[in-house]
N, C-alpha and C positions, 0 to 999 in steps of 0.2 A: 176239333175246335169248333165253335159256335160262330153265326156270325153278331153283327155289330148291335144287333135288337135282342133284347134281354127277353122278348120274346118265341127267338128263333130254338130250337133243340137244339145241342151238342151231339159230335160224333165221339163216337168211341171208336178207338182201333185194339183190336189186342188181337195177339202181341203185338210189339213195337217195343223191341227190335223184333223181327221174325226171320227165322231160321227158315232156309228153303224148304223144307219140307214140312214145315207148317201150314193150317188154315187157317186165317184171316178173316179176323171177323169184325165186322162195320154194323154198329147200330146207332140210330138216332136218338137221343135224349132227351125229351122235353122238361124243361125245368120243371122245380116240384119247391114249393108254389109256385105256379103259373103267372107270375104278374101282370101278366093279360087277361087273365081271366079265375083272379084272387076266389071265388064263391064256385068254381070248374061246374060253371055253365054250359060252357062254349066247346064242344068236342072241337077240338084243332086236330088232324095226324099230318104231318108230312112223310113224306116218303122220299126216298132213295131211288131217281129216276136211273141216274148211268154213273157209273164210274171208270174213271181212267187213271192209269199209273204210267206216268212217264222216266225213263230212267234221265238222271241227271246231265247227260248230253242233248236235251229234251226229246229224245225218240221215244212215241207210243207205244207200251211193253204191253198192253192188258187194257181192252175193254167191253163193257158189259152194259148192256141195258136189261133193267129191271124197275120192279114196282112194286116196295117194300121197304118196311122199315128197318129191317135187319137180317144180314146176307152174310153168310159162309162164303169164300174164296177160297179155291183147294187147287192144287195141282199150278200154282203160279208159274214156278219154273224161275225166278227173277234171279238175276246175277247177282252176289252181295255189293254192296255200298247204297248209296242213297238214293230212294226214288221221290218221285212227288205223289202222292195221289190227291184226283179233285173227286170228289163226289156233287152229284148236280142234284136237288133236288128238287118236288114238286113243289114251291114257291120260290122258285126261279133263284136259288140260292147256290152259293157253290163254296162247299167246304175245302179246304185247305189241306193237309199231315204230309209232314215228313213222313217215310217209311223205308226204316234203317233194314237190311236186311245183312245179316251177320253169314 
Protein backbone atom coordinates (compact mmCIF):
# COMPACT_ATOMS: atom_id res chain seq x y z
CA UNK A 1 0.00 0.00 0.00
CA UNK A 2 1.08 3.49 -0.80
CA UNK A 3 0.88 6.33 1.48
CA UNK A 4 -1.49 9.35 1.55
CA UNK A 5 0.63 11.48 -1.36
CA UNK A 6 -0.18 10.34 -4.78
CA UNK A 7 3.31 11.04 -4.95
CA UNK A 8 4.80 8.45 -2.61
CA UNK A 9 5.55 4.73 -4.39
CA UNK A 10 3.50 1.79 -3.61
CA UNK A 11 4.75 -1.47 -2.01
CA UNK A 12 4.30 -4.63 -3.60
CA UNK A 13 4.24 -7.81 -1.51
CA UNK A 14 3.99 -11.24 -3.26
CA UNK A 15 3.10 -13.60 -2.24
CA UNK A 16 0.27 -12.75 0.04
CA UNK A 17 -0.72 -15.13 1.29
CA UNK A 18 2.75 -16.85 1.79
CA UNK A 19 3.40 -20.23 2.41
CA UNK A 20 6.17 -20.78 5.05
CA UNK A 21 8.57 -21.81 2.74
CA UNK A 22 8.34 -19.20 0.45
CA UNK A 23 10.42 -15.92 -0.46
CA UNK A 24 9.00 -12.72 0.10
CA UNK A 25 9.38 -10.31 -1.97
CA UNK A 26 8.92 -6.36 -1.22
CA UNK A 27 9.40 -3.69 -3.88
CA UNK A 28 8.69 -0.08 -4.21
CA UNK A 29 6.44 1.30 -6.97
CA UNK A 30 6.67 4.61 -8.20
CA UNK A 31 3.76 5.73 -9.95
CA UNK A 32 3.84 5.79 -13.80
CA UNK A 33 2.92 9.10 -14.60
CA UNK A 34 4.66 10.59 -11.84
CA UNK A 35 2.18 13.45 -10.89
CA UNK A 36 5.06 15.07 -9.35
CA UNK A 37 7.00 15.15 -11.86
CA UNK A 38 4.45 14.75 -15.25
CA UNK A 39 7.67 15.85 -17.93
CA UNK A 40 10.11 12.77 -15.35
CA UNK A 41 12.57 15.45 -14.77
CA UNK A 42 13.11 15.07 -11.33
CA UNK A 43 14.97 11.51 -10.57
CA UNK A 44 13.01 10.77 -7.08
CA UNK A 45 14.23 6.82 -5.70
CA UNK A 46 13.06 5.99 -2.46
CA UNK A 47 14.20 3.19 -0.82
CA UNK A 48 13.41 0.35 1.71
CA UNK A 49 15.28 1.50 4.83
CA UNK A 50 14.14 -1.52 7.51
CA UNK A 51 11.50 -3.77 7.69
CA UNK A 52 9.69 -5.47 10.56
CA UNK A 53 7.01 -8.15 10.85
CA UNK A 54 5.15 -8.35 13.83
CA UNK A 55 2.91 -11.38 14.58
CA UNK A 56 -0.60 -10.39 15.62
CA UNK A 57 0.03 -10.53 19.54
CA UNK A 58 2.31 -7.72 18.48
CA UNK A 59 5.65 -9.55 19.29
CA UNK A 60 8.74 -8.64 16.69
CA UNK A 61 9.01 -11.90 14.56
CA UNK A 62 11.68 -10.51 11.73
CA UNK A 63 13.75 -7.53 11.42
CA UNK A 64 16.11 -6.11 8.76
CA UNK A 65 17.86 -3.02 7.96
CA UNK A 66 18.56 -2.36 4.37
CA UNK A 67 18.99 0.10 1.46
CA UNK A 68 17.07 -0.78 -1.53
CA UNK A 69 14.31 -0.60 -3.47
CA UNK A 70 13.51 -4.32 -3.69
CA UNK A 71 14.48 -7.22 -1.34
CA UNK A 72 14.04 -11.08 -1.37
CA UNK A 73 13.04 -12.46 2.39
CA UNK A 74 13.89 -16.18 2.50
CA UNK A 75 14.13 -18.57 5.39
CA UNK A 76 11.28 -16.42 7.50
CA UNK A 77 10.41 -19.28 9.60
CA UNK A 78 6.65 -17.30 10.49
CA UNK A 79 3.87 -19.31 12.16
CA UNK A 80 0.84 -19.27 9.91
CA UNK A 81 -1.99 -16.64 10.53
CA UNK A 82 -1.61 -12.85 10.47
CA UNK A 83 1.37 -10.82 10.75
CA UNK A 84 1.71 -7.09 10.30
CA UNK A 85 4.61 -5.85 8.23
CA UNK A 86 5.87 -2.06 8.43
CA UNK A 87 8.51 -1.19 5.97
CA UNK A 88 10.23 2.37 6.76
CA UNK A 89 11.44 4.05 4.18
CA UNK A 90 13.98 6.71 3.08
CA UNK A 91 11.40 9.60 3.19
CA UNK A 92 10.37 8.98 6.47
CA UNK A 93 7.32 6.99 5.39
CA UNK A 94 6.06 3.85 6.85
CA UNK A 95 4.07 1.29 4.71
CA UNK A 96 1.54 -0.79 6.15
CA UNK A 97 0.40 -4.96 4.60
CA UNK A 98 -1.25 -7.57 6.20
CA UNK A 99 0.90 -10.64 5.72
CA UNK A 100 -1.28 -13.78 5.70
CA UNK A 101 0.83 -16.58 5.99
CA UNK A 102 -1.18 -20.05 5.15
Amino acid sequence: TGGSDPCDPTLSVYPNPLSNNNNLVLSLIKPTPDPCDPNGLTPRTTLINQIKIYNFSGALVYSNNCNTDSITLSNLNLTPGNHVLNVFTSNGKILREVLVVQ
